[in-house]
matplotlib code that plots the C-alpha trace (Angstrom):
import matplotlib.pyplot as plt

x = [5.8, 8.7, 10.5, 9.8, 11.8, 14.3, 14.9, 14.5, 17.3, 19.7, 19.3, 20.1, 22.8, 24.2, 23.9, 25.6, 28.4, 29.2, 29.0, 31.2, 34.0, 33.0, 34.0, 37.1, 38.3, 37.9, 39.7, 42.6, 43.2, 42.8, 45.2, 47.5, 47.3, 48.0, 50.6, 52.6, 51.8, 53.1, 56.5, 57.0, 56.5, 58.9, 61.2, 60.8, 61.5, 64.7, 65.7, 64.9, 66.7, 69.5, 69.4, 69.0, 72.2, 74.0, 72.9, 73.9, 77.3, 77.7, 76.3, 78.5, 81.2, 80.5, 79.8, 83.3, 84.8, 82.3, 83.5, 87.1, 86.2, 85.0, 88.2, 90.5, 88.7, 89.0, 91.9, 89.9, 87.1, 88.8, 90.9, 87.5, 86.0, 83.4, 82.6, 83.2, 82.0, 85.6, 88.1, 91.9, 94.0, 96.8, 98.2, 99.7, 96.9, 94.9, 97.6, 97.7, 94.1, 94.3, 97.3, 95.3, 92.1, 94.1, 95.6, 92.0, 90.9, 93.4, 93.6, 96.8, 96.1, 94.6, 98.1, 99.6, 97.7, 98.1, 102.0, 102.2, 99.6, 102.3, 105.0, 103.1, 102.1, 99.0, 97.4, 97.1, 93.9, 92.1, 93.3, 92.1, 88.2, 88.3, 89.0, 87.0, 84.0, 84.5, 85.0, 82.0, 79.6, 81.0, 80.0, 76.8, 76.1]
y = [327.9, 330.2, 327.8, 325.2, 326.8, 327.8, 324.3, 322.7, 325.3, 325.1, 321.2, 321.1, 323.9, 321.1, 318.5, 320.5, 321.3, 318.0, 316.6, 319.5, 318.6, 315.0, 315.3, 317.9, 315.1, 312.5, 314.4, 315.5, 311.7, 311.0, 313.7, 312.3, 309.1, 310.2, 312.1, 309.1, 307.3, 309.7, 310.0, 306.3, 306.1, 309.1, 306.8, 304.1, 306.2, 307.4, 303.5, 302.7, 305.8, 304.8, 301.0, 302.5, 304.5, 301.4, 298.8, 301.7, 301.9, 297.8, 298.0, 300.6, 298.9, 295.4, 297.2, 298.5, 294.7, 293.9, 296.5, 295.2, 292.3, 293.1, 295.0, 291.8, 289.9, 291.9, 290.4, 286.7, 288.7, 290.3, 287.5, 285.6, 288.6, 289.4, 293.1, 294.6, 297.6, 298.9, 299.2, 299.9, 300.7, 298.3, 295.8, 298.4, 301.0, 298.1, 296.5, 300.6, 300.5, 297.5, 298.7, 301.9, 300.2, 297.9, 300.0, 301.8, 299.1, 298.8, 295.3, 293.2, 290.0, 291.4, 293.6, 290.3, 288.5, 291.5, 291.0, 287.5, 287.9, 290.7, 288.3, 285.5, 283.3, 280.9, 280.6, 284.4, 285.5, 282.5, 283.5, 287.3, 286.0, 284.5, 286.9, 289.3, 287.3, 286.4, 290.2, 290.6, 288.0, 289.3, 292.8, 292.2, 289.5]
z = [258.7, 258.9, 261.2, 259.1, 256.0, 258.3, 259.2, 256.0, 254.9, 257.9, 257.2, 253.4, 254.2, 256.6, 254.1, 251.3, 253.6, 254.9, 251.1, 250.4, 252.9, 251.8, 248.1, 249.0, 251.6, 249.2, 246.0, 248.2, 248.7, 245.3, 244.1, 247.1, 245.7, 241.6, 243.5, 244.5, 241.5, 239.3, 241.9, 241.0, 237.7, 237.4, 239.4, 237.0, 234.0, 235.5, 236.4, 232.6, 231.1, 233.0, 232.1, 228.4, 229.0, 229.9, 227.4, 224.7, 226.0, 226.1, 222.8, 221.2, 222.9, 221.1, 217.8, 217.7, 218.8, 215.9, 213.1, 214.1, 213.3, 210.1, 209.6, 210.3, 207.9, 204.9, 203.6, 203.4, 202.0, 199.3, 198.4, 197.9, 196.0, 198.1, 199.0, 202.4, 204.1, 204.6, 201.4, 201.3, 198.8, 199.9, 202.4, 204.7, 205.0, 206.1, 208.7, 209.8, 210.5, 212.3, 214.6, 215.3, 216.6, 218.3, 220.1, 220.9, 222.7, 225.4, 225.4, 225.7, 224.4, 221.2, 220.7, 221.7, 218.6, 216.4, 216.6, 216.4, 212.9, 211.7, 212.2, 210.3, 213.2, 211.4, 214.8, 215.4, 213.4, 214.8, 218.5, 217.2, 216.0, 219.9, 221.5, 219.6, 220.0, 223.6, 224.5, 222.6, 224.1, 228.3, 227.0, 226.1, 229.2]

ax = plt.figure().add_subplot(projection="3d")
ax.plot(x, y, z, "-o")
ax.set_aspect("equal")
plt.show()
């Protein structure tokens, strides 16, 4: 009878201890594989936060072509009476704000068009609105 016990115990003690290995094997590799999960959706979140840092800089980028552009046009806009975001007291603290963001943007061909406008060329805002909306539309490609 004693032999009997002692069997039936040494057989459940087996039984427990290979289930126990069993169920720690089998978590390890389950916490091994959330491990690498979680490593690559940490590595997507960095790709995205970057991607989000570039799409804000193109953005704030074309928002300031954009706000020049609604700084060219106040002239048209107060001639026609309609209100602007931006207001002036006069001709030349406008044509000063214009020269300064001009010269902001670094870009030739808009200092180009802003002289030929100063010195009354007709074509000049037109070429300006072009090239303000074609800087605009590579930015945000």
């Amino acid at each position: 009878m004693k032999n009997i016990i002692t069997v039936i115990l040494t057989v459940l003690l087996v039984i427990s201890v290979g289930l126990g290995i069993y169920f720690y094997t089998n978590s390890q590799n389950k916490l091994r594989d959330m491990q690498v999960e979680l490593n690559k959706t940490k590595l997507e979140i960095q790709n995205l936060e970057q991607e989000k840092t570039v799409l804000k800089d193109k953005t704030d980028k074309a928002l300031l072509y954009i706000e020049y552009l609604d700084l060219i046009v106040y002239p048209i806009l107060k001639d026609a009476g309609i209100s602007s975001r931006v207001k002036f007291d006069n001709d030349m603290s406008w044509l000063l704000e214009v020269e300064k963001r001009a010269a902001s943007f670094n870009n030739s061909k808009l200092n180009d068009y802003l002289a030929r406008l100063k010195s009354h060329d007709d074509k000049a805002f037109g070429l300006m609105m072009d090239l303000i909306l074609g800087e605009v539309e590579k930015i945000l490609k």
